[in-house]
Backbone as XML, in Angstrom:
<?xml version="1.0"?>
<chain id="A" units="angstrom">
  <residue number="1" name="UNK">
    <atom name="N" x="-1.660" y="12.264" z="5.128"/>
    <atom name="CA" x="-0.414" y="11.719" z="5.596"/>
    <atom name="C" x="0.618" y="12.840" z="5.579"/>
  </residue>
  <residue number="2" name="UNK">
    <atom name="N" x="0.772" y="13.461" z="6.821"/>
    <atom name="CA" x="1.667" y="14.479" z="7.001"/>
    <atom name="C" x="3.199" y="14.333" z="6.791"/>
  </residue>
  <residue number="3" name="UNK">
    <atom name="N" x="3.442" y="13.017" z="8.086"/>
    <atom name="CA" x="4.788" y="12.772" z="8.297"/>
    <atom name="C" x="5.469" y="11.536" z="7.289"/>
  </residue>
  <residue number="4" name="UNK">
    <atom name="N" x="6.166" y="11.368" z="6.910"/>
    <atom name="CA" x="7.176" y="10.327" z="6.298"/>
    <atom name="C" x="7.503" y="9.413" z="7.034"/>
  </residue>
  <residue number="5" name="UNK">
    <atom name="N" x="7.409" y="7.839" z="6.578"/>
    <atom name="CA" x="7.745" y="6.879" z="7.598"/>
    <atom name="C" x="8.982" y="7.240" z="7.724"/>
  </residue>
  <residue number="6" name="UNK">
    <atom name="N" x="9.937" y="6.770" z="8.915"/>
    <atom name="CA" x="11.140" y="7.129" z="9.248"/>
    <atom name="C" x="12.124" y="6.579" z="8.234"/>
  </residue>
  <residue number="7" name="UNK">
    <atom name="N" x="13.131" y="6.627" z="7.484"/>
    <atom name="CA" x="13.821" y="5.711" z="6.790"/>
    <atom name="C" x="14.671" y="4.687" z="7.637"/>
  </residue>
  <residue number="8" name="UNK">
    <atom name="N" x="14.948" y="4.971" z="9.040"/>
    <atom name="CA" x="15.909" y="3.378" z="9.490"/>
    <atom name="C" x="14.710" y="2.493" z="9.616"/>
  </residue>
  <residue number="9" name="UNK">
    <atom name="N" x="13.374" y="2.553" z="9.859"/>
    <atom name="CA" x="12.392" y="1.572" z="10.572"/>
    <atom name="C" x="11.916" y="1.270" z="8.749"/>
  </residue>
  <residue number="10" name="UNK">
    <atom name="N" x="11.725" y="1.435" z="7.529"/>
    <atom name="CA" x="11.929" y="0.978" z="6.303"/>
    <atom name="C" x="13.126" y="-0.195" z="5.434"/>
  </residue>
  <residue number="11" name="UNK">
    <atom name="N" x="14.392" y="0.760" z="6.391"/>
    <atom name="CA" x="15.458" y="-0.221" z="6.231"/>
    <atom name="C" x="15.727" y="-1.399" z="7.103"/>
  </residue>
  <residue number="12" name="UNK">
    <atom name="N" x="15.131" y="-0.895" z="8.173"/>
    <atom name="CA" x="15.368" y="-2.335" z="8.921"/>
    <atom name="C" x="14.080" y="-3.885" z="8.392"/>
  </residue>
  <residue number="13" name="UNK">
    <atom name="N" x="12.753" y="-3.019" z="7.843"/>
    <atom name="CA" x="11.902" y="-3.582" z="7.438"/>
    <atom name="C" x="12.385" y="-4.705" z="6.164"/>
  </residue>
  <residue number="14" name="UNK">
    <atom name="N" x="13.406" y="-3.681" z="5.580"/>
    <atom name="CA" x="13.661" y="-4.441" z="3.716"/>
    <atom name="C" x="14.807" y="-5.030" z="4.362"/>
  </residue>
  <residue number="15" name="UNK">
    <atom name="N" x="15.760" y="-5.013" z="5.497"/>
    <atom name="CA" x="16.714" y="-5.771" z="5.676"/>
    <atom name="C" x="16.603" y="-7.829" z="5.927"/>
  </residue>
  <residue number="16" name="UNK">
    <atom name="N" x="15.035" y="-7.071" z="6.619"/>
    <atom name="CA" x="14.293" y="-8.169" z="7.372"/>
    <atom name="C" x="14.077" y="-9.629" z="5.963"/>
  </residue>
  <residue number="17" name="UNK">
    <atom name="N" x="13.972" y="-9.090" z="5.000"/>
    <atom name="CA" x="13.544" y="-9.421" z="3.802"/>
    <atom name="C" x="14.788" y="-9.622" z="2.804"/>
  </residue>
  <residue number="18" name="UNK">
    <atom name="N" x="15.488" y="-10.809" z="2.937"/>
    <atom name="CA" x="16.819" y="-11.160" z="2.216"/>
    <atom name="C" x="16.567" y="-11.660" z="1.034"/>
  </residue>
  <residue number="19" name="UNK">
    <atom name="N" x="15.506" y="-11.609" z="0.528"/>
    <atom name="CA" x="15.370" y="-12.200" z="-0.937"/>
    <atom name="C" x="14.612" y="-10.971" z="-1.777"/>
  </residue>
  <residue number="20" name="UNK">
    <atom name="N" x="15.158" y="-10.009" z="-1.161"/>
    <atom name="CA" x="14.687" y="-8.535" z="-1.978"/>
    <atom name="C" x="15.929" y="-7.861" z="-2.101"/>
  </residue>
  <residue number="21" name="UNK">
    <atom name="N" x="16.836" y="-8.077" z="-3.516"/>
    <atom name="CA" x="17.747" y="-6.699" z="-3.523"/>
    <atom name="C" x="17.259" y="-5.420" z="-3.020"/>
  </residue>
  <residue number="22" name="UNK">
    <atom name="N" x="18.327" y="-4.791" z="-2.400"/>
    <atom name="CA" x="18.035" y="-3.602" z="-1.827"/>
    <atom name="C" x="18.884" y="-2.508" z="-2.630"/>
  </residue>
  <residue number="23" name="UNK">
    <atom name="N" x="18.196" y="-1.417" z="-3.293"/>
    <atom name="CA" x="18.970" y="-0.780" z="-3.996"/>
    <atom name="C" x="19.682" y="1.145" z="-3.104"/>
  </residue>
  <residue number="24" name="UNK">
    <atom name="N" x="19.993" y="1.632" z="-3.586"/>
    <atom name="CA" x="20.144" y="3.002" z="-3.067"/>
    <atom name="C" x="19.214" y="3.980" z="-2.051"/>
  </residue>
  <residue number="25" name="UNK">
    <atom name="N" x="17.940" y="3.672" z="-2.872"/>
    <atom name="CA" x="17.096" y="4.514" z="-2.745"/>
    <atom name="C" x="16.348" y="3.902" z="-2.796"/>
  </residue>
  <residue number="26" name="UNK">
    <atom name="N" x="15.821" y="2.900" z="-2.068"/>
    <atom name="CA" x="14.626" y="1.713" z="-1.958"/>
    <atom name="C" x="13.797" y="2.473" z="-1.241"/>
  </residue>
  <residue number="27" name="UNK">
    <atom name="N" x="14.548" y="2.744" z="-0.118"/>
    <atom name="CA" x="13.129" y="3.760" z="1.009"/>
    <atom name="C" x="12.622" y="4.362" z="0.416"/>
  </residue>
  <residue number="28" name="UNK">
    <atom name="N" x="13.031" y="5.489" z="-0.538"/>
    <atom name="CA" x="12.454" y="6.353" z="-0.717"/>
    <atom name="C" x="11.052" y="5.531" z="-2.210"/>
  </residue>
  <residue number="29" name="UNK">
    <atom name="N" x="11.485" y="4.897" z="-2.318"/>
    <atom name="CA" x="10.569" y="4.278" z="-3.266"/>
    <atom name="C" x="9.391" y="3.314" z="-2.921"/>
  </residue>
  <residue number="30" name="UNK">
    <atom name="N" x="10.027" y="2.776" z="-1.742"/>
    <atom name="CA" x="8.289" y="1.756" z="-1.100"/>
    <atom name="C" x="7.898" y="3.384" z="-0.572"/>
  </residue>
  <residue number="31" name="UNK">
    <atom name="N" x="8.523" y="4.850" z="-0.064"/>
    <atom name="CA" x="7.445" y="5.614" z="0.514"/>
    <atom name="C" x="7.014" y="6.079" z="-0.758"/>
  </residue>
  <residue number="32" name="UNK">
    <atom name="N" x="7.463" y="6.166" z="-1.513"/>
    <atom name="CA" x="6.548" y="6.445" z="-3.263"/>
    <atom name="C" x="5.116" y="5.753" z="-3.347"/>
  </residue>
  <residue number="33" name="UNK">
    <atom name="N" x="5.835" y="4.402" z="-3.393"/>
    <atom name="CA" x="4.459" y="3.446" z="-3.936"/>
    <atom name="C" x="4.193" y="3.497" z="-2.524"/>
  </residue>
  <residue number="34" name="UNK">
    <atom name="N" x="3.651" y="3.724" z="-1.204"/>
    <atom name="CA" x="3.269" y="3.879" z="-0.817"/>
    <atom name="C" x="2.114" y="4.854" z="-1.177"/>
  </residue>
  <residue number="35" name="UNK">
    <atom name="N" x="2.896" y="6.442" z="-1.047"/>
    <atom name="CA" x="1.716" y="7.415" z="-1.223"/>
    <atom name="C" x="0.850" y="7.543" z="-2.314"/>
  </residue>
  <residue number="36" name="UNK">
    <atom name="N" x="1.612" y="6.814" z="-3.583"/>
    <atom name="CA" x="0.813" y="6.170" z="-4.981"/>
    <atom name="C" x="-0.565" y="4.999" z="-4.134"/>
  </residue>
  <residue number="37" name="UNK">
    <atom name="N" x="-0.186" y="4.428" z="-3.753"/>
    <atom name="CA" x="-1.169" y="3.346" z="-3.264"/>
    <atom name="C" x="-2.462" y="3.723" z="-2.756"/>
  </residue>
  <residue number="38" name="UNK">
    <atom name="N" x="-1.766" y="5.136" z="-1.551"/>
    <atom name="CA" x="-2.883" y="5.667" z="-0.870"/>
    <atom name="C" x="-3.983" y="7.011" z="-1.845"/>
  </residue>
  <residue number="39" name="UNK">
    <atom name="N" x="-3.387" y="7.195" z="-2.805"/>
    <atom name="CA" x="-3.494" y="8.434" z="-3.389"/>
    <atom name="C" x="-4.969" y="7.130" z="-4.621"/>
  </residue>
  <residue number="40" name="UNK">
    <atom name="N" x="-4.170" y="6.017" z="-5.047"/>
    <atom name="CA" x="-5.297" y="5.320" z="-5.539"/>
    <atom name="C" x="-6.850" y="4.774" z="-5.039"/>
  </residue>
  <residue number="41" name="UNK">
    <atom name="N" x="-6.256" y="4.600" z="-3.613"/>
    <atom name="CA" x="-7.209" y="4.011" z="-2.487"/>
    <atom name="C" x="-8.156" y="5.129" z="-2.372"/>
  </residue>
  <residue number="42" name="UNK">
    <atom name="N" x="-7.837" y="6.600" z="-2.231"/>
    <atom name="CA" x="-8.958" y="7.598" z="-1.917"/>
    <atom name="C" x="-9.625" y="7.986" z="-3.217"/>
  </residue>
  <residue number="43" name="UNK">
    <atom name="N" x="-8.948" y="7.944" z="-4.385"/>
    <atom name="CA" x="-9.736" y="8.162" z="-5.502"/>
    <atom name="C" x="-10.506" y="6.789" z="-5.561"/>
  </residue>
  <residue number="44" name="UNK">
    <atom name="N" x="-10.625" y="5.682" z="-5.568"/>
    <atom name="CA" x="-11.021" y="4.479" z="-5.562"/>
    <atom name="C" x="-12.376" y="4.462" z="-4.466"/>
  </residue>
  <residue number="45" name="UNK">
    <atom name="N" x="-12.344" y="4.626" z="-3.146"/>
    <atom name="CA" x="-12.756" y="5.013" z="-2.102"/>
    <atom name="C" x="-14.052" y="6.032" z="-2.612"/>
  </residue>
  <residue number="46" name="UNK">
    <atom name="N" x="-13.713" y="7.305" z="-2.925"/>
    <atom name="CA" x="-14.591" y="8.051" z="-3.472"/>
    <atom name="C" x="-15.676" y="7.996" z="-4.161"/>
  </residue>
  <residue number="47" name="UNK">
    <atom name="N" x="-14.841" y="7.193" z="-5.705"/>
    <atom name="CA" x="-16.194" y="6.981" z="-6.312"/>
    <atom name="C" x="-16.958" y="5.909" z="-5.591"/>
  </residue>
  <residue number="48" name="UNK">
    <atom name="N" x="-16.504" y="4.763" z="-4.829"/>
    <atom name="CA" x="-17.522" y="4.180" z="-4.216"/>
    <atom name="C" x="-18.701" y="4.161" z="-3.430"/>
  </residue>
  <residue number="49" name="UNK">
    <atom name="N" x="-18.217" y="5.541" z="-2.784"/>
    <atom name="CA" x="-19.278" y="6.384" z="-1.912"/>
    <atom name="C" x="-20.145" y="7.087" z="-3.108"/>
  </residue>
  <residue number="50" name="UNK">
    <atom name="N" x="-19.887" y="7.583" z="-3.499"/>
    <atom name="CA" x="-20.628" y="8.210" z="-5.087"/>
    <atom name="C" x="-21.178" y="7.036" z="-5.798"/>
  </residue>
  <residue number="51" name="UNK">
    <atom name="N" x="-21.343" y="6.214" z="-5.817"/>
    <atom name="CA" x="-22.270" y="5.052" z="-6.496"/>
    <atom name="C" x="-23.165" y="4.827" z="-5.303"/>
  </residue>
  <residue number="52" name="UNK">
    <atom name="N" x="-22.671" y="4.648" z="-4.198"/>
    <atom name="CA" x="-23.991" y="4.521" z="-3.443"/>
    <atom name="C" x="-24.779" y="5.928" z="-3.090"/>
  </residue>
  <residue number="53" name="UNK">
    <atom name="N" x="-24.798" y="6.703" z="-3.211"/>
    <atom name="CA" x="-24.887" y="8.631" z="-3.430"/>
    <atom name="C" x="-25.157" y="8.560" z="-2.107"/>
  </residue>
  <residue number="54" name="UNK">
    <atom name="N" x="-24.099" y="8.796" z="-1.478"/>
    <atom name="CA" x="-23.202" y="9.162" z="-0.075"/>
    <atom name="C" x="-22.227" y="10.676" z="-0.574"/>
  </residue>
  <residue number="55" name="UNK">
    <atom name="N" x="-22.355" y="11.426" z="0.477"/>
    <atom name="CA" x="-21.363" y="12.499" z="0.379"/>
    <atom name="C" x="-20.067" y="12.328" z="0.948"/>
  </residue>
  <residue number="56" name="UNK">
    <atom name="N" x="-20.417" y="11.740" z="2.429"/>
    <atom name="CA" x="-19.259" y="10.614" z="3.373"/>
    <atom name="C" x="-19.035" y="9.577" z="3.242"/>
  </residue>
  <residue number="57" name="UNK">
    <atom name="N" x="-17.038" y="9.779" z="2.901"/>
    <atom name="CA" x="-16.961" y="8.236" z="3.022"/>
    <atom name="C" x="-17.154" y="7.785" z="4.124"/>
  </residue>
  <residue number="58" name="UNK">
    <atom name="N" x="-17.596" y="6.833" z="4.352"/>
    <atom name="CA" x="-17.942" y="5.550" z="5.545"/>
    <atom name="C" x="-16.726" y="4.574" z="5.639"/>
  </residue>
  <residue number="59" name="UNK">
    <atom name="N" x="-16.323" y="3.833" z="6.629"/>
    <atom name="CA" x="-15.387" y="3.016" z="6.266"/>
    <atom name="C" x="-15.590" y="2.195" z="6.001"/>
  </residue>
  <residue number="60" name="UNK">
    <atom name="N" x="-16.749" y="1.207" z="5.642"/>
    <atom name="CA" x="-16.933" y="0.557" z="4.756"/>
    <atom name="C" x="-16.586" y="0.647" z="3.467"/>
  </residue>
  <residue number="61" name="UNK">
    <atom name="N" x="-16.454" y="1.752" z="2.703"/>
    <atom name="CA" x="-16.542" y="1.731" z="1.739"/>
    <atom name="C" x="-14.570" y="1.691" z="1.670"/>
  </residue>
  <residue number="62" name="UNK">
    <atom name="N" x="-13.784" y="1.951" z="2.388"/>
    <atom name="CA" x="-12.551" y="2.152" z="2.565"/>
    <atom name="C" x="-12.170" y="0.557" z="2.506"/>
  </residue>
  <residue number="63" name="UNK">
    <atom name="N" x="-12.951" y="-0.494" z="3.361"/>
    <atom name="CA" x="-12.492" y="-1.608" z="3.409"/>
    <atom name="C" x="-13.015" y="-2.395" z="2.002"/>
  </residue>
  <residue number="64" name="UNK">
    <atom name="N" x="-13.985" y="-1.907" z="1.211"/>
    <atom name="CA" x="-14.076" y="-2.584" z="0.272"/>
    <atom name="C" x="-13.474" y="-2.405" z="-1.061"/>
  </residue>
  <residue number="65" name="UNK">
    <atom name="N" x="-13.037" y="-1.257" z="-0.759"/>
    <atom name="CA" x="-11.804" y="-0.613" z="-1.818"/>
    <atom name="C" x="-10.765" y="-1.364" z="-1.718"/>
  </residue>
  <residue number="66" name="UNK">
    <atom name="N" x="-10.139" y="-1.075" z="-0.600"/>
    <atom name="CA" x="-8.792" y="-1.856" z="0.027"/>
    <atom name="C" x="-8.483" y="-3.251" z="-0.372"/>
  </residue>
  <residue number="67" name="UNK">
    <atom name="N" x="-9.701" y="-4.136" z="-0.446"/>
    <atom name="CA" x="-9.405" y="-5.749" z="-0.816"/>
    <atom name="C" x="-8.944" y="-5.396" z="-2.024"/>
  </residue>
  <residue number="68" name="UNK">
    <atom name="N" x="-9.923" y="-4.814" z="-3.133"/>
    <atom name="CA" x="-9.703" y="-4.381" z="-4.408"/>
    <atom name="C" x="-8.445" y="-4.055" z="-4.674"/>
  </residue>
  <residue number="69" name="UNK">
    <atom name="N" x="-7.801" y="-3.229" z="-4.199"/>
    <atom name="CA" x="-6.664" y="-2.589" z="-4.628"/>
    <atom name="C" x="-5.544" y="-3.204" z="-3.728"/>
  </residue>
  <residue number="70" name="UNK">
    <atom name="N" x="-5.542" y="-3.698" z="-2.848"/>
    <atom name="CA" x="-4.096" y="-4.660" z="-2.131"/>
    <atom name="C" x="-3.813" y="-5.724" z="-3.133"/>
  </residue>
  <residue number="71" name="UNK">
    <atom name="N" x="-5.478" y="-6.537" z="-3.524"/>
    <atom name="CA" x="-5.081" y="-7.573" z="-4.009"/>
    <atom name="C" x="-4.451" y="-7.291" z="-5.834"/>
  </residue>
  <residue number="72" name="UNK">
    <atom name="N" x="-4.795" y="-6.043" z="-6.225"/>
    <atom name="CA" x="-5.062" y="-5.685" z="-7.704"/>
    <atom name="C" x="-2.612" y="-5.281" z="-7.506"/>
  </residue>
  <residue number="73" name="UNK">
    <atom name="N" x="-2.657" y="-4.692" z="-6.538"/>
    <atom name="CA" x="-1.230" y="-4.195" z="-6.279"/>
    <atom name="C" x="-0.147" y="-5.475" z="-6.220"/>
  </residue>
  <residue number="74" name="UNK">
    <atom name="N" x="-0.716" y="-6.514" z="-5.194"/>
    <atom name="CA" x="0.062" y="-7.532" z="-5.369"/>
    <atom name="C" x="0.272" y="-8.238" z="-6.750"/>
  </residue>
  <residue number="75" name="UNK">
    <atom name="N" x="-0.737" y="-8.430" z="-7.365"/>
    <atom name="CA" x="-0.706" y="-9.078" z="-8.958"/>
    <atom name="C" x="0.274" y="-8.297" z="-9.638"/>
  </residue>
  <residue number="76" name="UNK">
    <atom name="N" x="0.509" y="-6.606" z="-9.197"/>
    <atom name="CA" x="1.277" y="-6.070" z="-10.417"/>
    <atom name="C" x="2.858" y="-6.506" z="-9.645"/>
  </residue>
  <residue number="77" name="UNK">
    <atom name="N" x="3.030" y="-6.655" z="-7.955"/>
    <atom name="CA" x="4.441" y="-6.412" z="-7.853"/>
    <atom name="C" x="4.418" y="-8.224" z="-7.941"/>
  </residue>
  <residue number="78" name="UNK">
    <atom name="N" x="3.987" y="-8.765" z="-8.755"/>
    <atom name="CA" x="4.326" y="-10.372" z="-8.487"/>
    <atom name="C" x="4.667" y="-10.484" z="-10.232"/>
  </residue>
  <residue number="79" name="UNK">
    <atom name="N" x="4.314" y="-9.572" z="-11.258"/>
    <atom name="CA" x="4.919" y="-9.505" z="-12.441"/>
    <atom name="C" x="6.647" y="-9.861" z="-12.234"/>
  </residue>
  <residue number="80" name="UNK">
    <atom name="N" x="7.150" y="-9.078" z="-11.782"/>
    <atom name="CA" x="8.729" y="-8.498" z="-11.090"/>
    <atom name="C" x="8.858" y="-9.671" z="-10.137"/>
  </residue>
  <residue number="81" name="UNK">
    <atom name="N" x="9.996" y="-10.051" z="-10.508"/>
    <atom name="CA" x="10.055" y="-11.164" z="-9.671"/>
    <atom name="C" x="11.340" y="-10.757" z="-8.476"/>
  </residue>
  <residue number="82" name="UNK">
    <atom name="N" x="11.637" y="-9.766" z="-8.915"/>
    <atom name="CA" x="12.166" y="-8.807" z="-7.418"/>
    <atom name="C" x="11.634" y="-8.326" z="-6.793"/>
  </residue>
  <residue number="83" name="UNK">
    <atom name="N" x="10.706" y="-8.110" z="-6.790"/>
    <atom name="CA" x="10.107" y="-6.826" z="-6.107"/>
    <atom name="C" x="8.906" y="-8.035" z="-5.149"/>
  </residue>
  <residue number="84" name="UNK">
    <atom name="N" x="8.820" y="-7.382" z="-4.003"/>
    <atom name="CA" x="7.604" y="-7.644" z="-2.938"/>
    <atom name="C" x="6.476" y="-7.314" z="-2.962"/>
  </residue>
  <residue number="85" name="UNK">
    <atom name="N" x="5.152" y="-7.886" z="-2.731"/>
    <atom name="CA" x="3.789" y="-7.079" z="-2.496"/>
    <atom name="C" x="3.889" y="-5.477" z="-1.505"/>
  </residue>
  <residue number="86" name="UNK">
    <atom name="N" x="3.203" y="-4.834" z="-1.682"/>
    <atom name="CA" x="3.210" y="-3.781" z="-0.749"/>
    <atom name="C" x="2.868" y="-4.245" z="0.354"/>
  </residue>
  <residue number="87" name="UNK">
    <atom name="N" x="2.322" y="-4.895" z="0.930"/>
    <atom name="CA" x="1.809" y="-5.387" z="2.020"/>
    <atom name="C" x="3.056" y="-5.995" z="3.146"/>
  </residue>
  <residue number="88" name="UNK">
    <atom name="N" x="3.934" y="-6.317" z="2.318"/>
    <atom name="CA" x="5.470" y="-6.993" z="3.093"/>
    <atom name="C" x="6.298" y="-5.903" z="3.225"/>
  </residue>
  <residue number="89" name="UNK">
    <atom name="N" x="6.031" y="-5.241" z="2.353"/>
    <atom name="CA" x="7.055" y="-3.996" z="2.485"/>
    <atom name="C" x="6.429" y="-2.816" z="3.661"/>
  </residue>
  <residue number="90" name="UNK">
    <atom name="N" x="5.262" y="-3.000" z="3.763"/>
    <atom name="CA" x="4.698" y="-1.448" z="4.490"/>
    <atom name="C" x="4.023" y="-2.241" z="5.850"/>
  </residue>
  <residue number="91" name="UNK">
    <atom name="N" x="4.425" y="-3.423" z="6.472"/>
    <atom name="CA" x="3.830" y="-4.536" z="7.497"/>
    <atom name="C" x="2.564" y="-4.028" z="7.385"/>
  </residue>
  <residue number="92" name="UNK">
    <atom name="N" x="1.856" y="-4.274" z="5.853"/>
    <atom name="CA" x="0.087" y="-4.237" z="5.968"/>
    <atom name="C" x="-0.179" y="-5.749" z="6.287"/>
  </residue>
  <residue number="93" name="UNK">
    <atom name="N" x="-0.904" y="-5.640" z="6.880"/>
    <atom name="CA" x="-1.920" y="-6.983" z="6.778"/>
    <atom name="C" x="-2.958" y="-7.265" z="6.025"/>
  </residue>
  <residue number="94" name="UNK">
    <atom name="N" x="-3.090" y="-8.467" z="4.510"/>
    <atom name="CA" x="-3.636" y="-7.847" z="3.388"/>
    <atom name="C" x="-5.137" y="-8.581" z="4.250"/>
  </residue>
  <residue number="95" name="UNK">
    <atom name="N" x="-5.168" y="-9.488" z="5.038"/>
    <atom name="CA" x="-6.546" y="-10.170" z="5.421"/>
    <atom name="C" x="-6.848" y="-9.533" z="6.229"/>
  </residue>
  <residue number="96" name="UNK">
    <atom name="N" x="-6.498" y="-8.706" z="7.071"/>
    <atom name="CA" x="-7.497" y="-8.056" z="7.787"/>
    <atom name="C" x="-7.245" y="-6.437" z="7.822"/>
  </residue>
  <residue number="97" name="UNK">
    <atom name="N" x="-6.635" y="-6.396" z="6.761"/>
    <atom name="CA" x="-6.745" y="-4.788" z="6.792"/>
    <atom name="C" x="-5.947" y="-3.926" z="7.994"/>
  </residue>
  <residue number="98" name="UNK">
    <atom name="N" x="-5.141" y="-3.969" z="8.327"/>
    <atom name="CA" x="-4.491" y="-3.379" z="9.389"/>
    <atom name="C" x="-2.914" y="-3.312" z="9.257"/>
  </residue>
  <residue number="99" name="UNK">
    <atom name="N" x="-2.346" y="-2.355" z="9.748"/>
    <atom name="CA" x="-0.945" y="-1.847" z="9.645"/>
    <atom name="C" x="-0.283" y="-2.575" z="11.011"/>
  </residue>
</chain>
């Protein structure tokens, strides 16, 4: 992930979303837990290919990570009763896997 999501298309995203205080520096923090998310997903990803002793990940193994860890992410931002799943914040789609 080279580029940075844009910050107005973030803010217009969390604006969209009126039952989420919006603080200073929110953008810069869903693109945090963003690259935290993705940075978990490829270590996660990895060893999965390594249990099946694959050198390549496959994307299978990407989508079976992904349930794992969308659904494991939402449980932690549903502690916080401010805060949103990543999935609302980054327009993932947690059922079918797609942005």
């Amino acid at each position: 992930m080279l580029k940075k999501a844009p910050k107005n298309f973030l803010k217009s995203v969390m604006k969209k979303k009126a039952h989420i205080r919006i603080g200073t520096n929110a953008d810069l923090m869903v693109q945090l837990s963003v690259l935290l998310f993705l940075r978990c997903l490829a270590e996660e990803t990895r060893a999965k290919a390594f249990e099946e002793k694959m050198a390549t990940i496959k994307a299978r193994h990407i989508k079976a990570v992904s349930k794992v860890e969308l659904y494991r992410c939402s449980a932690t931002f549903h502690k916080c009763k401010t805060a949103a799943p990543l999935w609302e914040l980054t327009a993932l789609d947690p059922v079918n896997n797609t942005v």
